[in-house]
N, C-alpha and C positions, 0 to 999 in steps of 0.2 A: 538570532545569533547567540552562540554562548559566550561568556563571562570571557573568556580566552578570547574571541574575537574568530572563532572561527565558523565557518555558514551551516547550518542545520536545513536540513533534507527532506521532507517526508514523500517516501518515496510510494505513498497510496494515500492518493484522497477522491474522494467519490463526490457528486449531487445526487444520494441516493431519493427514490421516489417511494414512499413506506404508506401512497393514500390508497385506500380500498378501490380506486378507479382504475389502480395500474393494474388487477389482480387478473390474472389468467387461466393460473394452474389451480386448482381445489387446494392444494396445500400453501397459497401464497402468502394467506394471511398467518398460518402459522411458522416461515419462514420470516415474516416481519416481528411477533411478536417472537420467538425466537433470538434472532438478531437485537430485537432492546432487552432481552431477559440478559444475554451474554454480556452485553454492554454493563448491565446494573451489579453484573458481577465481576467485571472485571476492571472498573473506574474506581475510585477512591469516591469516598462521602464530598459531597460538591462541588462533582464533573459529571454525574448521570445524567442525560437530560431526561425534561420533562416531555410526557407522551404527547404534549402539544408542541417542543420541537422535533419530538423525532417525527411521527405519524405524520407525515406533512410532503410535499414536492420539494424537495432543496435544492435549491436555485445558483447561478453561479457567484453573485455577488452574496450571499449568504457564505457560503463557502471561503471566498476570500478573505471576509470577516475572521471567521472563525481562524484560518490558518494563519494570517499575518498580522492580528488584532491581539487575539486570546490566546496566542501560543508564541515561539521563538523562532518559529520555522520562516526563511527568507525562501525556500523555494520549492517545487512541489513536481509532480510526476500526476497527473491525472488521468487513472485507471477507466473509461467507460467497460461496462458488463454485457456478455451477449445472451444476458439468460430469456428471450424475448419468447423460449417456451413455456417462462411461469412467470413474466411480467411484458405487459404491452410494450413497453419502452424499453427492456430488457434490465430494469432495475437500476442503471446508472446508463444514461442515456450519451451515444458519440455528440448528440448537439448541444448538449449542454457543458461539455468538453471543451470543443470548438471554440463555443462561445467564452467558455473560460482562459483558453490561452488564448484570444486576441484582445480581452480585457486586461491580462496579464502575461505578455509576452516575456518578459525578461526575467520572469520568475515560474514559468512551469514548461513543461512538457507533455506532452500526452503517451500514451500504451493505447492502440486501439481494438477494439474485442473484435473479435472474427468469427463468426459458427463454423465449423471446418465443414456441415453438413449440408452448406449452400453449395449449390451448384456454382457459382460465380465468386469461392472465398479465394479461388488464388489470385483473381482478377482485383478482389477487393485489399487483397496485402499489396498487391503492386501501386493499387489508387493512392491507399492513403501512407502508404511507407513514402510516396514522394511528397506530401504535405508538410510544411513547415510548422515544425515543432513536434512532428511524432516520431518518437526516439525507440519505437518498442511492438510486438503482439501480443494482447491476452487472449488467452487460451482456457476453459475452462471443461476437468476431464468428466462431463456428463454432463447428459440433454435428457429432455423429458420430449417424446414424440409417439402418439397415436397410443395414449395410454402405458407406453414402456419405458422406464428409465434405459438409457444407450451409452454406454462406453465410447469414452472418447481418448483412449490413453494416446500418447505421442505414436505408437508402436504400431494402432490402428491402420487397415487400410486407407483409411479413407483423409487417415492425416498425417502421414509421412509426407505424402508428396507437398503437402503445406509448408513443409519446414526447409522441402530446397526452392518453394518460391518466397520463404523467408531469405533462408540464405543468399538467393542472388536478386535481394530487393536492396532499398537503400538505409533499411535499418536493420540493426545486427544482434536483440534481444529479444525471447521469446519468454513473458511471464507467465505461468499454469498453476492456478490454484490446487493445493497441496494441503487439506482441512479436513475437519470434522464434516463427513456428510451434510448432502441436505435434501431435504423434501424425505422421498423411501427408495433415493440409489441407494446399492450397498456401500463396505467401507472399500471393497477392494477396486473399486475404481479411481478414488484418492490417493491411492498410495503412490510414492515419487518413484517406484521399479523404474518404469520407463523412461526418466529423465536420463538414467546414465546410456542405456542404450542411443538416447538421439545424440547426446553433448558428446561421445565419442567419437558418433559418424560427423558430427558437424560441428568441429571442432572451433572454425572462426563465428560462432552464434553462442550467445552469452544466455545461459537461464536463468532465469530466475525462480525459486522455489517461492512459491506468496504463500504465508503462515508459519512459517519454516521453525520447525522446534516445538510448535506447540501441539502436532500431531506426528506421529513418526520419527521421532529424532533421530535414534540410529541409521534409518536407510536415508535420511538427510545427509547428516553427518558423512556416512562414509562416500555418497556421491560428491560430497563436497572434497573431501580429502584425496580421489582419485581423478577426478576433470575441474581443472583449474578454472574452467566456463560456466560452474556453476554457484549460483549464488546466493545466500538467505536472505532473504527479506522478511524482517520480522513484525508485517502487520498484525496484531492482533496479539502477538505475541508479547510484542515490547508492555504491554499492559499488565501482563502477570509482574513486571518489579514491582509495583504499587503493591496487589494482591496476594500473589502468590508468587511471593519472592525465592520461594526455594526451586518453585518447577523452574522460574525464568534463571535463576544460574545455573539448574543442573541442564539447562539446553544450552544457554550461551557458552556453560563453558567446555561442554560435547564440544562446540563447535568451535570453541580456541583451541583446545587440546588438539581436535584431527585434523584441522583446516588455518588455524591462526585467523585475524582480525580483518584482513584485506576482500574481503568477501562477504560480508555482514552489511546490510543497511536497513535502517532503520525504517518504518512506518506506522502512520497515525492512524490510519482507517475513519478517517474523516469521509461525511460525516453522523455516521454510526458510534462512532466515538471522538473522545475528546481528545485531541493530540497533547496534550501540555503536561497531564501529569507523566507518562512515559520516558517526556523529554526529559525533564528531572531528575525522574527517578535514573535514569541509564546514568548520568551526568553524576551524580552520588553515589551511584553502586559500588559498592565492595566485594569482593567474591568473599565467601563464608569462609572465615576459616576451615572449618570440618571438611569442606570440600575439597578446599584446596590441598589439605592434609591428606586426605583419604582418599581423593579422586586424583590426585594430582593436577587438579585444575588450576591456571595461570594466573596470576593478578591482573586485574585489568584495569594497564594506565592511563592514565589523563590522554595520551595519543592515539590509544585502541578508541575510547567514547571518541572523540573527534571525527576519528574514518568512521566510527559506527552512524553517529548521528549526522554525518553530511559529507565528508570528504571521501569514502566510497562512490557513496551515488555520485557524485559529478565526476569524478575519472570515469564510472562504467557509462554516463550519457556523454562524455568526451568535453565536460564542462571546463574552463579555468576560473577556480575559485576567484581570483583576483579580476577576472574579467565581471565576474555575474556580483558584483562587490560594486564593481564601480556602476555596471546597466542597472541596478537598484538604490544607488546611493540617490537620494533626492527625488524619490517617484512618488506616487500619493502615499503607499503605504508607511514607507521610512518617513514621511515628514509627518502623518500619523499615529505612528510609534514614538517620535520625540517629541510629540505633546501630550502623550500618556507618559512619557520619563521622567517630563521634567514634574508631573503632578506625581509621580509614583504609581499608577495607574496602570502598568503595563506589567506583565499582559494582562488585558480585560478580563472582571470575572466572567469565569467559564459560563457558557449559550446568553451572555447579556448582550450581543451586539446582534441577537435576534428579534429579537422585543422592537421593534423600531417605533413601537410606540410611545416609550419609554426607555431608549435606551440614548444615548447621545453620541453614541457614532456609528448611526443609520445612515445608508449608502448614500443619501440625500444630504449628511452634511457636510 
């Protein structure tokens, strides 16, 4: 929760699996080491973790640690991944999901991954879009299959018809990773072209761009300013205020300028990364003078970080803050939390409530 009082979102967190056992594709291990190089580059000195927590199976109560321990975040969205062409378990696994929102019901939701290239993916959006707690599809635009990287953009044959057995499912979000390559697809199957074509045609289905600004800002940007259904979410993104604070406002405020504040949410990318320095940083941000001068870019008020860091995400899952306020007042974590407050203690130094060897509040106490 922030200093205002009002509820903080992370609208991506993962139990990613980073051990040599999950590996599939010949390039797996270099998309894990990879993924901790980005991390070490985009975290502040005393949030990188060590390669003994990243390299590891991240489990779900590890995870809740991390989010409701070591960070301010009261509520979470939990992404499972369908890349099960370069990882056995497909890198963030639907059961370990599962098993997270029924440990944590009143505090997360799920997005559940879909291959569009199973024979049975519209049967599987209609299974799990009826399960409680899944508020969402991820969608990711390339698969690795019989030696060939394959296009998957929305526009695809093979996954259009995916999006009207989203549309008449009982959830009304479709997330699609929007980044820097990975493995040896090219770049132009990342790119967000194809989002404004679907969020045209299907206009009551909410997208979400995941990465949003920190690859492609302009064709972000202007599908954000022409389909009111489209939306940033800035995993991975939110990370450059710490680091590189001039790319993160020259994308944030792209995306004030053409779109305004009502569409921006924030995420941690937990846990590949540390949610908490992000939180801050957004929470102190200033836009640069120079920018603001020069770009004509907006100030951005104490109310904008609010929707940013949590009051977007619960209008687009159809949450009432005041509701998910009172389902968490007094649960294990909040009564957790005000016994790390009243010692000063909160939030836990960053990856210490991994260590359960030595840490003192291992899931056991």
């Amino acid at each position: 929760m922030l200093e205002s009082g009002a509820l903080v979102v992370d609208s991506v967190s993962h139990c990613f699996n980073h051990t040599p056992e999950n590996h599939k594709h010949p390039h797996a291990q270099r998309w894990d080491d990879e993924t901790f190089e980005l991390g070490a580059k985009l975290l502040p000195d005393g949030y990188v973790p060590s390669e003994e927590v990243f390299y590891r199976d991240h489990q779900p109560e590890e995870l809740a640690r991390l989010l409701f321990l070591e960070s301010q975040i009261d509520y979470t969205v939990y992404h499972s991944l369908p890349l099960d062409d370069y990882f056995h378990d497909g890198y963030v696994s639907r059961e370990k999901g599962f098993e997270f929102l029924e440990q944590n019901p009143n505090r997360s939701s799920m997005y559940v991954d879909i291959n569009p290239l199973e024979d049975d993916a519209g049967d599987q959006i209609e299974e799990f879009a009826r399960r409680d707690g899944v508020e969402g599809i991820k969608f990711y635009p390339a698969r690795y299959q019989n030696g060939n990287d394959l296009s998957l953009q929305l526009t695809e044959d093979s996954v259009w018809p995916l999006l009207e057995r989203i549309a008449d499912s009982e959830v009304d979000t479709l997330a699609i990773h929007k980044f820097i390559p990975f493995a040896t697809a090219p770049v132009r199957y990342f790119t967000p072209d194809d989002v404004e074509d679907a969020a045209n045609s299907f206009p009551d289905l909410n997208f979400e761009i995941i990465h949003a600004g920190f690859s492609f800002i302009e064709e972000t940007v202007l599908a954000m300013a022409s389909h009111d259904n489209v939306y940033a979410n800035l995993e991975n993104t939110a990370c450059l205020v710490n680091t590189r604070p001039k790319k993160f406002a020259r994308a944030l405020g792209e995306m004030l300028y053409w779109a305004g504040p009502d569409r921006i949410v924030y995420a941690g990318g937990a846990t590949a990364l540390h949610p908490q320095p992000p939180i801050e940083g957004i929470w102190n941000f200033e836009m640069p003078e120079d920018l603001r001068a020069g770009e004509d870019y907006p100030e951005v008020t104490q109310e904008d970080k609010e929707k940013i860091l949590g009051g977007n995400a619960l209008r687009l899952l159809g949450k009432d803050p005041e509701q998910v306020k009172k389902d968490i007042e007094g649960d294990e974590w909040d009564q957790r939390r005000q016994e790390l407050q009243e010692t000063g203690e909160f939030p836990a130094d960053a990856w210490s409530t991994y260590d359960a060897d030595t840490a003192t509040l291992s899931a056991d106490d």
